[in-house]
DRENTORKOL-3810 file (N, C-alpha, C; in nm, 4 decimals):
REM DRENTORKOL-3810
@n.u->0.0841; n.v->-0.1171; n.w->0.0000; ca.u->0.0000; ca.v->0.0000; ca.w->0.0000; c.u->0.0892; c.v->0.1242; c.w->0.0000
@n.u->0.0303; n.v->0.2424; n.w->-0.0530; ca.u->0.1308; ca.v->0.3108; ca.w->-0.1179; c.u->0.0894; c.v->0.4398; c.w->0.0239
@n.u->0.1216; n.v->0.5028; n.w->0.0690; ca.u->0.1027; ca.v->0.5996; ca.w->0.1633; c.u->0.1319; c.v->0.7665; c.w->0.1081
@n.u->0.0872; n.v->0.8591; n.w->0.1685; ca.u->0.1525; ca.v->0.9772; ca.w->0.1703; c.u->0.2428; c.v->1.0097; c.w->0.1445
@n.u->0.3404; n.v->0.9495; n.w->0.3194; ca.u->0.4761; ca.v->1.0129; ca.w->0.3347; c.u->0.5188; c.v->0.9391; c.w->0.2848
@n.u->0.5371; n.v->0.7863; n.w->0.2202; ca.u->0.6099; ca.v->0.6985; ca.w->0.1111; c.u->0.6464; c.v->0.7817; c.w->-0.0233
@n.u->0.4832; n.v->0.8519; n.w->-0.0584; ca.u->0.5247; ca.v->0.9220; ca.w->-0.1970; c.u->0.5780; c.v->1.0195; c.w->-0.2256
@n.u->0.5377; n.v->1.1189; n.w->-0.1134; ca.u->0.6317; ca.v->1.2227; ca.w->-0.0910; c.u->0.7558; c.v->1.2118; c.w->-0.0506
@n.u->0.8262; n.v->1.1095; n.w->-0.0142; ca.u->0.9450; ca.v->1.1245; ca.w->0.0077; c.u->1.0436; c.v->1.0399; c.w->-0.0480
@n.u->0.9692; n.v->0.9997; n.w->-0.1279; ca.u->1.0637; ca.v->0.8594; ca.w->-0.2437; c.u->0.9922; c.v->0.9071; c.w->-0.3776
@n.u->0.9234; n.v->1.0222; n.w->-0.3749; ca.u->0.8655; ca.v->1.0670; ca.w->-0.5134; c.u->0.9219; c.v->0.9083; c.w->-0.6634
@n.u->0.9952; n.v->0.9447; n.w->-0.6496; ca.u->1.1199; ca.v->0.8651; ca.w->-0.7980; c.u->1.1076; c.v->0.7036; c.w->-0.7821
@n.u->1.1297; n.v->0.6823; n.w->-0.6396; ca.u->1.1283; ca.v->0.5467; ca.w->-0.6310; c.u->0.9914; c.v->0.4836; c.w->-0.6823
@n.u->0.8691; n.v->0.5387; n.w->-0.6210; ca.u->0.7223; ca.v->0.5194; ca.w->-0.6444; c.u->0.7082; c.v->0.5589; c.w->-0.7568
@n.u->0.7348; n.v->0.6236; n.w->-0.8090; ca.u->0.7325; ca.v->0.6304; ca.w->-0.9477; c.u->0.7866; c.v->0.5038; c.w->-1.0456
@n.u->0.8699; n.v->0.4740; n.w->-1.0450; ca.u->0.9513; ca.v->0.4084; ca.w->-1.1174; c.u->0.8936; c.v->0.2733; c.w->-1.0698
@n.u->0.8494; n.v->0.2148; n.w->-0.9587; ca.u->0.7651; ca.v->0.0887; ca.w->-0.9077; c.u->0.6619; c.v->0.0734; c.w->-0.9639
@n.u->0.5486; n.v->0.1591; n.w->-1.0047; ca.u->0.4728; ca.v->0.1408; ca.w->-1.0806; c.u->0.4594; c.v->0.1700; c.w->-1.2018
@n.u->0.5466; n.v->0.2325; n.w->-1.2545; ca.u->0.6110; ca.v->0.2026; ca.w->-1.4067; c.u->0.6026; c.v->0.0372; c.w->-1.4378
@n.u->0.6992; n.v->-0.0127; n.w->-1.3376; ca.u->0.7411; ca.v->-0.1055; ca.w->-1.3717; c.u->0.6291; c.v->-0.2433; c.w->-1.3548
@n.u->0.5277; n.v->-0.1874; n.w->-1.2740; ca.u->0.4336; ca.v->-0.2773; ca.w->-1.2718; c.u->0.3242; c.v->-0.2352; c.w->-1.4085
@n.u->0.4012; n.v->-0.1559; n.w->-1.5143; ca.u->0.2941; ca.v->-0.1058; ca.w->-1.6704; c.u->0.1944; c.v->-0.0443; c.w->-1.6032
@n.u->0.1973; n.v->0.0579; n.w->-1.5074; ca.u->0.0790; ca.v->0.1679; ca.w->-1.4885; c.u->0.0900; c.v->0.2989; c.w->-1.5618
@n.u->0.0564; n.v->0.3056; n.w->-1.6798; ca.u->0.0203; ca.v->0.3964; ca.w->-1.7264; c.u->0.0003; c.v->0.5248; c.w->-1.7032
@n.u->0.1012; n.v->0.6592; n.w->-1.6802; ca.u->0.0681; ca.v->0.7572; ca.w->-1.6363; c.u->0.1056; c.v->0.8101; c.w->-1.4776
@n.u->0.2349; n.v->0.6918; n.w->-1.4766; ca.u->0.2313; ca.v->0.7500; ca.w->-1.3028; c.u->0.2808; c.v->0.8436; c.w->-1.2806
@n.u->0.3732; n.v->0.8721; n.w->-1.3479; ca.u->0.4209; ca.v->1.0139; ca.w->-1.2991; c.u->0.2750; c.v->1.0982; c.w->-1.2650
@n.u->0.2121; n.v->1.1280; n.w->-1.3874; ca.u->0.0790; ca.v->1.2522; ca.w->-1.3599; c.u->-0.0150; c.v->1.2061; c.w->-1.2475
@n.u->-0.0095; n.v->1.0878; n.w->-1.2455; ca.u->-0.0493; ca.v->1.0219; ca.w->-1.1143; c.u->-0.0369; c.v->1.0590; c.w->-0.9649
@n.u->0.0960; n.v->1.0891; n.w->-0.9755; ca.u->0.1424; ca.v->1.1084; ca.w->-0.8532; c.u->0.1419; c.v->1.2384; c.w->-0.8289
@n.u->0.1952; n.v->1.2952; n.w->-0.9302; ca.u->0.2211; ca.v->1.4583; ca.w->-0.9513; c.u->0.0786; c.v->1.4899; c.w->-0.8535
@n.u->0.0021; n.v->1.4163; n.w->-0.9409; ca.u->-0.1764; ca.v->1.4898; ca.w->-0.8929; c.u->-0.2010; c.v->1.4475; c.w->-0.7440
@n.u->-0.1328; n.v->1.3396; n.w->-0.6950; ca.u->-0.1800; ca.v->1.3258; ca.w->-0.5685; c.u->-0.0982; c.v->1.4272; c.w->-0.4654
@n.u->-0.0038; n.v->1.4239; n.w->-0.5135; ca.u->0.0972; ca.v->1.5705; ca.w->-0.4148; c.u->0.0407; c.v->1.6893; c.w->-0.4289
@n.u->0.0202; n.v->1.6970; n.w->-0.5729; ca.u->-0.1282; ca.v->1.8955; ca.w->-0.5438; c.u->-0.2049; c.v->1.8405; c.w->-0.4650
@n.u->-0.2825; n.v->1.7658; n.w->-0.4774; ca.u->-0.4195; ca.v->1.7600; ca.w->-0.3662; c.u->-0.3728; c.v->1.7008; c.w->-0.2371
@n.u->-0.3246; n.v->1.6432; n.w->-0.1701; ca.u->-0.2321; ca.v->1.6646; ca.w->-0.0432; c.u->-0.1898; c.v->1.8096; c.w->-0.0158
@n.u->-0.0938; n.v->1.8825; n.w->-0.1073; ca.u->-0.0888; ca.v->2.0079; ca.w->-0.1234; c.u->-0.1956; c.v->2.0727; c.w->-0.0354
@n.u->-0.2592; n.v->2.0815; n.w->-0.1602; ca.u->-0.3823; ca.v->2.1987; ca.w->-0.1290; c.u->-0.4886; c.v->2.1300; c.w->0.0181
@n.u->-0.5046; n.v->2.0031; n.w->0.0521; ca.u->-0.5788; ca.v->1.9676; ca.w->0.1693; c.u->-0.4822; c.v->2.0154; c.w->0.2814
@n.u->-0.3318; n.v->1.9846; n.w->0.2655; ca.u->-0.3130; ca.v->2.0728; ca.w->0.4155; c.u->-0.3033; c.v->2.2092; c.w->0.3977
@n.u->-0.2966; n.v->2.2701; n.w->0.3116; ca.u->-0.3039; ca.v->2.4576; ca.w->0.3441; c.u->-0.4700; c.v->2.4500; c.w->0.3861
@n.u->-0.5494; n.v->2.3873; n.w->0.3316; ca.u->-0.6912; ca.v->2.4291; ca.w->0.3778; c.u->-0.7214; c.v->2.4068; c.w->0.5162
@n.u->-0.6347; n.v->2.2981; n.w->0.5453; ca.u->-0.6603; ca.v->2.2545; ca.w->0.7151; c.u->-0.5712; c.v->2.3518; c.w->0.7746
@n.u->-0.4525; n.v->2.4280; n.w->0.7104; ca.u->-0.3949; ca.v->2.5145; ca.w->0.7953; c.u->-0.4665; c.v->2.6367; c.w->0.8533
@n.u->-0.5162; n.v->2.6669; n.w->0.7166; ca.u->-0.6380; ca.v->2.8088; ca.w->0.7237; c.u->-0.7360; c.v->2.7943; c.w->0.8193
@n.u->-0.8016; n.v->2.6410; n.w->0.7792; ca.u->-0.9340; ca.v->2.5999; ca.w->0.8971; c.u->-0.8652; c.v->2.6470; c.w->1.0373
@n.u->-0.8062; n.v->2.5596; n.w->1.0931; ca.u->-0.6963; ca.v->2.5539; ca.w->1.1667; c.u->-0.6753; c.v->2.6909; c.w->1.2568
@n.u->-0.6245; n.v->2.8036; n.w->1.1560; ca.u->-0.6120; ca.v->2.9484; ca.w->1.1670; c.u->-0.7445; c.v->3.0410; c.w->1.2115
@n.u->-0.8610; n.v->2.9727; n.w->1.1322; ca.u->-0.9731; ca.v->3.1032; ca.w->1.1811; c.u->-1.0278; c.v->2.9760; c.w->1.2741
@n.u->-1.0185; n.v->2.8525; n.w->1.3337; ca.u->-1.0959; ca.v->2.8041; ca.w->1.4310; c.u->-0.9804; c.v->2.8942; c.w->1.5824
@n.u->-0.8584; n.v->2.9506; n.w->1.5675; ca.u->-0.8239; ca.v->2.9677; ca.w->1.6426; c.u->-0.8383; c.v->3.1237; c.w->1.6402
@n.u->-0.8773; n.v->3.1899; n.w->1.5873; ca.u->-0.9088; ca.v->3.3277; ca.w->1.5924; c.u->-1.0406; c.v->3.3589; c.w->1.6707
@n.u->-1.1638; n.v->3.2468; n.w->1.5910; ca.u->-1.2920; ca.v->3.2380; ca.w->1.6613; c.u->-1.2477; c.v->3.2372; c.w->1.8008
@n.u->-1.1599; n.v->3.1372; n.w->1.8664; ca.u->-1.1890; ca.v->3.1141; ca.w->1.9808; c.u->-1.1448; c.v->3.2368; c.w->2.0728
@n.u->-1.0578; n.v->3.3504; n.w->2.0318; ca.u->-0.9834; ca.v->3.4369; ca.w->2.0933; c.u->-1.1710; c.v->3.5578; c.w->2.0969
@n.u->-1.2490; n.v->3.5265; n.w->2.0268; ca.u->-1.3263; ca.v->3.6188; ca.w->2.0332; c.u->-1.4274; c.v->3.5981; c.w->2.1528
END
């Protein structure tokens, strides 16, 4: 099973593993799962940010 921090931090290796298993497209594959990881933690950072502003009010 392929994880997060596996892909993010062996980007090349995971890449090249499922190459080699003929998956079609992994690079853009992966590429796409690191934007949307990306973009889910800045949104939880922001959440994150105004749940802690609310509470100062």
């Amino acid at each position: 099973m392929l994880t997060l921090k596996l892909i993010t931090e062996q980007t090349e290796r995971v890449i090249a593993g499922l190459e080699k298993k003929h998956f079609d497209g992994a690079r853009q594959a992966i590429d796409e799962v690191i934007a949307v990881d990306k973009a889910r933690r800045q949104a939880q950072t922001e959440l994150d940010q105004n749940l802690s502003n609310a509470k100062k009010l």
